[in-house]
BAVEXVO-172052 format. One record per residue (C-alpha): residue in one letter; x, y, z. Coordinates in steps of 0.25 Angstrom, whole numbers, plus 5000, padded with zeros to 4 digits. Layout:
BEGIN
aXYZ;...
END
This chain:
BEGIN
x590553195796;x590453225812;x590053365818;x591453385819;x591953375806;x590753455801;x590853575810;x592353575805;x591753565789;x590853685793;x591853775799;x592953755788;x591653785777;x591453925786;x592953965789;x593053935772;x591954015768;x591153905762;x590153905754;x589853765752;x589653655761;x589453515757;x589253425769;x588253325762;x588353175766;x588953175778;x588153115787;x587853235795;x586753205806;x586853375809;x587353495805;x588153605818;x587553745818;x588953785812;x588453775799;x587753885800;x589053965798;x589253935785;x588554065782;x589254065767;x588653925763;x588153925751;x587753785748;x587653695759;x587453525756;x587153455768;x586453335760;x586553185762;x586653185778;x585953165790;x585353285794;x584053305802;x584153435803;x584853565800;x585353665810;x584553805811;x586053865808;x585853835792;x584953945792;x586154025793;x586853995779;x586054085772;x586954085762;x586453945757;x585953925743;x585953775742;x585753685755;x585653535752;x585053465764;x584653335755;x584753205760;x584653225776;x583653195786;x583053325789;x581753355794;x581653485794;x582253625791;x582553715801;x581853855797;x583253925798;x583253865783;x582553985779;x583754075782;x584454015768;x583654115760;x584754095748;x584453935746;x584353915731;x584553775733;x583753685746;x583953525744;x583253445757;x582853335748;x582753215755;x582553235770;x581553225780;x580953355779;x579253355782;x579253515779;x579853635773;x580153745783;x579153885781;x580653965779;x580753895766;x580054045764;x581454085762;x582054035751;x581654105740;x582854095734;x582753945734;x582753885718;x582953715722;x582153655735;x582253495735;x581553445746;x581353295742;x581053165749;x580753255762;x579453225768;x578553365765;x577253355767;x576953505762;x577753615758;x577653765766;x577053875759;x578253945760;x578853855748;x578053975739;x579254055744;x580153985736;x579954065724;x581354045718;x581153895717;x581353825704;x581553685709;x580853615718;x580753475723;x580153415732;x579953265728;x579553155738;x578953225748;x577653205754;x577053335750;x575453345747;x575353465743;x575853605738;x575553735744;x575053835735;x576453925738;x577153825727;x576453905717;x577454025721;x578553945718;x578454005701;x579753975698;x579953835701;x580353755690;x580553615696;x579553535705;x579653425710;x578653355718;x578553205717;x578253105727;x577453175735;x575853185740;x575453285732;x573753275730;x573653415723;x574553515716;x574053665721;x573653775709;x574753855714;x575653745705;x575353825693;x576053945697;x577353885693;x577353895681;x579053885679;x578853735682;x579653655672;x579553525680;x578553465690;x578653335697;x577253295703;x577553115702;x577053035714;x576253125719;x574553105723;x574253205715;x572453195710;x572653315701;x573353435695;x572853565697;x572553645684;x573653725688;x574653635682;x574453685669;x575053835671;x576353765674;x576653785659;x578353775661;x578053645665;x578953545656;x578853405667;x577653365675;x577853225682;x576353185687;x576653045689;x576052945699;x574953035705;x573453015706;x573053125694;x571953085685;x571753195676;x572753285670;x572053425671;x571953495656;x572553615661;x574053515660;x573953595645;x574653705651;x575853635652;x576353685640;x577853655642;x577553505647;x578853405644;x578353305651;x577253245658;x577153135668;x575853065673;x576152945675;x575452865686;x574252935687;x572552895685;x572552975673;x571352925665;x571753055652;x572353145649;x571753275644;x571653315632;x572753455637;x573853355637;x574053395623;x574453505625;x575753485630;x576253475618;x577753485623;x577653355630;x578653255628;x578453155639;x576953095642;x576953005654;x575552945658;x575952815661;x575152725673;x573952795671;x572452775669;x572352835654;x570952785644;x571552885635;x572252995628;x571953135623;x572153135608;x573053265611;x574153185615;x574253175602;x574753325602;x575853295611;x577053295601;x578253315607;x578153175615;x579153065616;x578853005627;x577152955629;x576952855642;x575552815643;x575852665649;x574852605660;x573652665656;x572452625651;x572452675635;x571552585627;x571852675614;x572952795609;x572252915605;x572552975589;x573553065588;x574753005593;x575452995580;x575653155584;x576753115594;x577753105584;x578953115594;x578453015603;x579752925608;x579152835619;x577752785622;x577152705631;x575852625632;x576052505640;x574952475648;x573752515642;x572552465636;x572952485619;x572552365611;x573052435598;x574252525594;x573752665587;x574352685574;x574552825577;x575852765587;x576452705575;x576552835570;x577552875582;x578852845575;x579952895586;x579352805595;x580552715601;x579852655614;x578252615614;x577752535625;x576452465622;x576552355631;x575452305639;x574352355630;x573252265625;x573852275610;x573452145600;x574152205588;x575152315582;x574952385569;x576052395559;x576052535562;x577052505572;x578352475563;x578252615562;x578852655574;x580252625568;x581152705580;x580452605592;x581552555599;x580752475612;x579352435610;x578452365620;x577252285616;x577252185627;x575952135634;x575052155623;x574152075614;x574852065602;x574951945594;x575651995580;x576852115578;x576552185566;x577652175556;x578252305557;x578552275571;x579852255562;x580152385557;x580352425573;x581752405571;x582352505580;x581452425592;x582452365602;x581452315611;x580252265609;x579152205618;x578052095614;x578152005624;x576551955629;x575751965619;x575251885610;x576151865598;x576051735590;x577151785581;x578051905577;x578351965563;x579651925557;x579952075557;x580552085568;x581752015565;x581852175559;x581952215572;x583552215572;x583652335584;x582852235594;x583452195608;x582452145613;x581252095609;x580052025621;x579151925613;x578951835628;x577551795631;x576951785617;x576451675609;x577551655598;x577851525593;x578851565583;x579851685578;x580051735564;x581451685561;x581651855557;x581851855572;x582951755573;x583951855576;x583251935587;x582851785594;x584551745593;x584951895599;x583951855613;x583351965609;x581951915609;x580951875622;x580251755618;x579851695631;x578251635633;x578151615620;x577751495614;x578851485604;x579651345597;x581051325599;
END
């Protein structure tokens, strides 16, 4: 669209009373200081051109309650911005913006700011002015740190801050305590401040691919916890608090640098989903039968030579992943977990199945390949449900004929084994 063409769309919008104005993805390099007579605009998109700039005549639509400025190339926002004291809605998300103007003071009507994939360093104090915020985002950013105003900000709801530098969170984060969700991924964060625990709305907390090591016990307070994220950490524990979050459904501590579990996990017994892959877990604590609703768990990659009875006890299991563990055996236990439906044993050292590997009969993969398995049990030729079934890099020579059926459908993986014809 030429200059032309626009002043002609900006006059019909005025001389109609408009107030609406959708002029996203056309190519604009600029817009004319004519836009600032759309005094009636209400929302304004302006998303997915070419801008570098916005003229000083925007701050004259002070009508706006939505601008959408996504998607450009802007560097910076001229200060007139702070005449759009109605603006409920302000999306600059993935521009070139290194700072938030002081006049940002102004919008204290403001409820969604999206400044994403900009390149902020820090946020102006005057963000604490923004008291009717409920939803704030501010992913891939380079921001590394917080002012303390963020604490004034009590009624957010919604915080999102991954992808950034942040080393620290400051105290002031405990003031807002409405905080349903908050996104702290890919960040360097060391540790979290005792804070943390007064935010007892919280329901999500994404912590993954930091640099924490401790959990601090003051993480009890999060008494409304859904779901916890600390994946990609150096966490060596956990402390003993995290059972107190008795509501949690999903447990992700995936990729760290756990020796051990607290026997109160044991009291967490409203999850389904546990994830406690690339660790260092030589052993399960007791009490784990407790997790009765438990649906997935994963504990590939650690250090277990055994499987705890009390697993076998977890019958709505329907994924377990134990591969790459050091296991040389299964007990019979395990044909308990009747409602399996994918089951990973790969990379171990078993050299027999139990029979009641069989009764798994609602398994529809299962994963044995590299261990150490001289033969199978003619029970699995129970295994009517299976799709597939990796029995690769073993050292079979032969296959109960019970299996005969499975062998026919190409269902089984029997490479590197040393097998007759």
């Amino acid at each position: 669209m030429n200059q032309t063409q626009l002043s002609a769309i900006i006059e019909k919008a005025r001389t109609d009373g408009s107030d609406t104005l959708d002029l996203s993805r056309e190519k604009l390099e600029s817009l004319p200081p004519e836009i600032g007579s759309l005094t009636g605009l209400v929302e304004l998109d302006l998303s997915g051109n070419q801008l570098t700039e916005l003229p000083s005549e925007i701050g004259k639509l002070t009508g706006l309650t939505r601008l959408n400025v996504r998607n450009n190339q802007l560097t910076a926002l001229p200060p007139e911005i702070g005449n759009l004291v109605n603006l409920k809605g302000l999306f600059v998300q993935v521009n070139q913006l290194t700072e938030l103007p002081a006049e940002i003071v102004c919008f204290t009507q403001l409820t969604r700011l999206n400044a994403s994939n900009n390149h902020l360093k820090l946020l102006p104090p005057e963000i604490g002015a923004l008291i009717g915020l409920t939803w704030l985002y501010l992913p891939d950013n380079g921001l590394t740190e917080l002012p303390p105003e963020i604490g004034r900000l009590e009624n957010l709801t919604d915080f999102y801050l991954q992808g950034n530098n942040l080393e620290t969170l400051p105290p002031e984060i405990g003031k807002l305590t409405d905080l349903a969700e908050l996104h702290l991924d890919k960040n360097e964060l060391i540790e979290l401040p005792p804070e943390i625990g007064n935010l007892t709305s919280l329901t999500v907390l994404y912590l993954r691919e930091n640099k924490l090591t401790a959990v601090p016990p003051e993480i009890a307070g999060l008494t409304s916890l859904n779901w916890l994220y600390l994946g990609g950490n150096g966490l060596t524990t956990l402390p003993p608090e995290i059972g107190d979050l008795t509501g949690l459904t999903g447990l992700y501590v995936e990729n760290n640098q756990l020796t051990g579990l607290p026997t109160q996990i044991g009291n967490l017994t409203n999850l389904i989903w546990l994830y406690l892959e690339g660790n260092r877990l030589a052993d399960l604590p007791a009490g784990l039968q407790h997790l009765t609703h438990l649906i997935q768990l994963s504990l590939r990659s650690n250090l277990l030579t055994d499987l705890p009875l009390e697993i076998c006890e977890l019958t709505d299991l329907v994924f377990v992943d134990l591969a790459f563990n050091k296991l040389t055996s299964l007990p019979q236990e395990i044909g308990k977990l009747i409602a399996l439906n994918e089951l990973h044993l790969n990379d171990n050292q078993l050299a027999t199945l139990p029979l009641e590997i069989g009764d798994l009969v609602e398994l529809i993969d299962l994963f044995v390949s590299n261990n150490r398995l001289i033969r199978v049990p003619e029970t699995m030729g129970n295994m009517t449900s299976l799709e597939r079934l990796y029995l690769s890099d073993n050292l079979l020579t032969e296959l109960p004929s019970e299996m005969d059926h499975l062998v026919s459908h190409d269902i089984v993986l029997l490479s590197g084994n040393p097998l007759g014809n």
